[in-house]
Backbone as CSV, one residue per row, in Angstrom:
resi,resn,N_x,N_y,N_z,CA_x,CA_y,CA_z,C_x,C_y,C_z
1,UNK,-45.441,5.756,-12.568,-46.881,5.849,-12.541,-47.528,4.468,-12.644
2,UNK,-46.608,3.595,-13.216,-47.519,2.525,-13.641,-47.201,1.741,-11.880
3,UNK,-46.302,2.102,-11.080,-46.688,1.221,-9.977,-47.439,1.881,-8.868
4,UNK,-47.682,3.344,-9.249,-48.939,3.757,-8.247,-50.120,2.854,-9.090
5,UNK,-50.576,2.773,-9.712,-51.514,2.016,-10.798,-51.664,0.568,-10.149
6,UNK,-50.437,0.240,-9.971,-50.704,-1.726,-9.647,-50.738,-1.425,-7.725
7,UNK,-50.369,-0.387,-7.435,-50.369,-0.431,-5.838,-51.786,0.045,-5.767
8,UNK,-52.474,0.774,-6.153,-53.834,1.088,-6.065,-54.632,-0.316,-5.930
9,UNK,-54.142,-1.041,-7.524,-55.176,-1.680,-7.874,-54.911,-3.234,-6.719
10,UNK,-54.133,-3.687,-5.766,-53.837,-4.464,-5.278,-54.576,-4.262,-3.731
11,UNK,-54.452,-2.436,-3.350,-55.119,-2.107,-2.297,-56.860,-2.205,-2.594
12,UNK,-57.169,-1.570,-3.724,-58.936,-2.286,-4.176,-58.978,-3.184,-4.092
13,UNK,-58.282,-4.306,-4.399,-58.501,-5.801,-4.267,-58.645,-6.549,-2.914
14,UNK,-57.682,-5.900,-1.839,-57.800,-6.404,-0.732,-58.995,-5.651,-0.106
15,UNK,-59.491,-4.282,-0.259,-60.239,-3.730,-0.083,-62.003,-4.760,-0.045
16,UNK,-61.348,-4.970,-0.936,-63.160,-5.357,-1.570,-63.077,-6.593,-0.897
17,UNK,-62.425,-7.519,-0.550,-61.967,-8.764,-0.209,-62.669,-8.835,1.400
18,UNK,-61.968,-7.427,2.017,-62.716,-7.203,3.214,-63.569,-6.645,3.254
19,UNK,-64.484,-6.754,2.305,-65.647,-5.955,2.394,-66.227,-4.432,2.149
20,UNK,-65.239,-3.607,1.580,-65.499,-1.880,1.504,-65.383,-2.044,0.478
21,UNK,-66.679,-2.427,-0.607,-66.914,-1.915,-1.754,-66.572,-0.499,-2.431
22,UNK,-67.092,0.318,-1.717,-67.516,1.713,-1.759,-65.696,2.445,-1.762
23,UNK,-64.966,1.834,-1.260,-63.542,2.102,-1.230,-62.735,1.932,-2.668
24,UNK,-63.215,0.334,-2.245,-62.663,-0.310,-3.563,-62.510,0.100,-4.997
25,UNK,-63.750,0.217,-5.504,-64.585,1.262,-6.258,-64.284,2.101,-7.025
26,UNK,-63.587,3.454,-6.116,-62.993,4.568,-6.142,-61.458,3.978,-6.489
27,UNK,-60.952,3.139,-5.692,-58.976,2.758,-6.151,-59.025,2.517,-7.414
28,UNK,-60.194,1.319,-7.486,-60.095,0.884,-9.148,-60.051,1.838,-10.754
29,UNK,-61.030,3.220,-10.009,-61.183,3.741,-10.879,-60.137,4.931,-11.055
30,UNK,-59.343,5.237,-9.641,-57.914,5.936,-10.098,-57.083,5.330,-10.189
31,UNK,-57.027,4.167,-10.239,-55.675,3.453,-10.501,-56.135,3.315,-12.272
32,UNK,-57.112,2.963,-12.563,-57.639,3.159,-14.560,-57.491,4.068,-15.216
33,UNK,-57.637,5.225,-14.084,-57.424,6.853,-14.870,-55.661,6.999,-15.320
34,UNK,-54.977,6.531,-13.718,-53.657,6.856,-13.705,-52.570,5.679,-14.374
35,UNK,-53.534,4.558,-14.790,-52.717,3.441,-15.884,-52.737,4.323,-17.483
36,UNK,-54.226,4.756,-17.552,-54.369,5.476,-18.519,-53.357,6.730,-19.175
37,UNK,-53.312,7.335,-17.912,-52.167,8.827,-18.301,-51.078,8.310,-18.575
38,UNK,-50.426,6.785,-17.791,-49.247,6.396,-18.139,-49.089,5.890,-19.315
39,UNK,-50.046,5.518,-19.686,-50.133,4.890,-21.409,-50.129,5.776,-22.381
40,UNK,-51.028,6.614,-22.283,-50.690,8.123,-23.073,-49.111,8.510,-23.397
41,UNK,-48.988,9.312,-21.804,-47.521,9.554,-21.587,-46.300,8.419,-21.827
42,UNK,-46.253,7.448,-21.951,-45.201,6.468,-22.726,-45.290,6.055,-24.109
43,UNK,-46.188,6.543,-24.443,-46.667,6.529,-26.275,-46.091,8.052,-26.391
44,UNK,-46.648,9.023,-25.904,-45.786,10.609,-26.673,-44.217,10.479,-26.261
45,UNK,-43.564,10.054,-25.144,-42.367,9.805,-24.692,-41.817,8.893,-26.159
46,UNK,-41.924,7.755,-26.366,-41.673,6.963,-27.385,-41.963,7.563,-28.621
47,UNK,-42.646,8.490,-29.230,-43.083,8.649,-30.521,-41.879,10.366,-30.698
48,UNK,-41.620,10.719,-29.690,-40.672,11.914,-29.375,-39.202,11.562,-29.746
49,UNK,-38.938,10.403,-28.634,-37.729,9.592,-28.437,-37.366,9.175,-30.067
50,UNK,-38.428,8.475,-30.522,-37.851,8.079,-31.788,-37.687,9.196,-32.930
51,UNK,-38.304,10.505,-32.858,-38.006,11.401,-33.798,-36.697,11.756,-33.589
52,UNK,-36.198,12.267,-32.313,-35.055,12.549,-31.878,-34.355,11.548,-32.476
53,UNK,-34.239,10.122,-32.225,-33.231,9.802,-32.573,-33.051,9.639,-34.440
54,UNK,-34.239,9.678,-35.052,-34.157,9.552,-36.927,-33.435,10.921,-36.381
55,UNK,-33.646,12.026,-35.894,-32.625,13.123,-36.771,-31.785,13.688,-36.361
56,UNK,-30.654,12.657,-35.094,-29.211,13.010,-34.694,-28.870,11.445,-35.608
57,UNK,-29.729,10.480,-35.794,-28.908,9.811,-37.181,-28.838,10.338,-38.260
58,UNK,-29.451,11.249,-38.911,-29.190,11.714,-40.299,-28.298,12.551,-39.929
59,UNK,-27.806,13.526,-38.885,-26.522,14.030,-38.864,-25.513,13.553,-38.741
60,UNK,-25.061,12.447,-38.235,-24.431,11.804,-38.101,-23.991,11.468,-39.536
C-alpha cells in the first residue's frame, strides 16, 4: 500500500507540473487517505505481532 501511496503521489506531481491541477488534487488526496490506512494497518499488524510473540515466549 505504501507504494500505491508514493506511485500516486509522484503521478500528482508530474500532473500538476503539466498543468492539471484539478487531477493532481484528487492523487494527492488518495494517495493521503491510502498512506493513512497503511499507517493504521502497520501499527495494528505490529501491536498484534508483538502480543503473539510475548505469549509463544512465555510458553516456551
Amino acid at each position: 500500500m505504501y507504494g500505491w501511496a508514493f506511485t500516486l503521489a509522484i503521478i500528482a506531481l508530474v500532473a500538476a507540473v503539466l498543468g492539471f491541477g484539478g487531477i493532481a488534487g484528487t492523487l494527492v488526496d488518495i494517495a493521503i487517505i491510502i498512506f493513512v490506512i497503511a499507517l493504521i494497518g502497520s501499527a495494528i499488524l505490529f501491536f498484534v505481532g508483538w502480543k503473539a510473540a510475548k505469549g509463544v515466549s512465555k510458553r516456551l
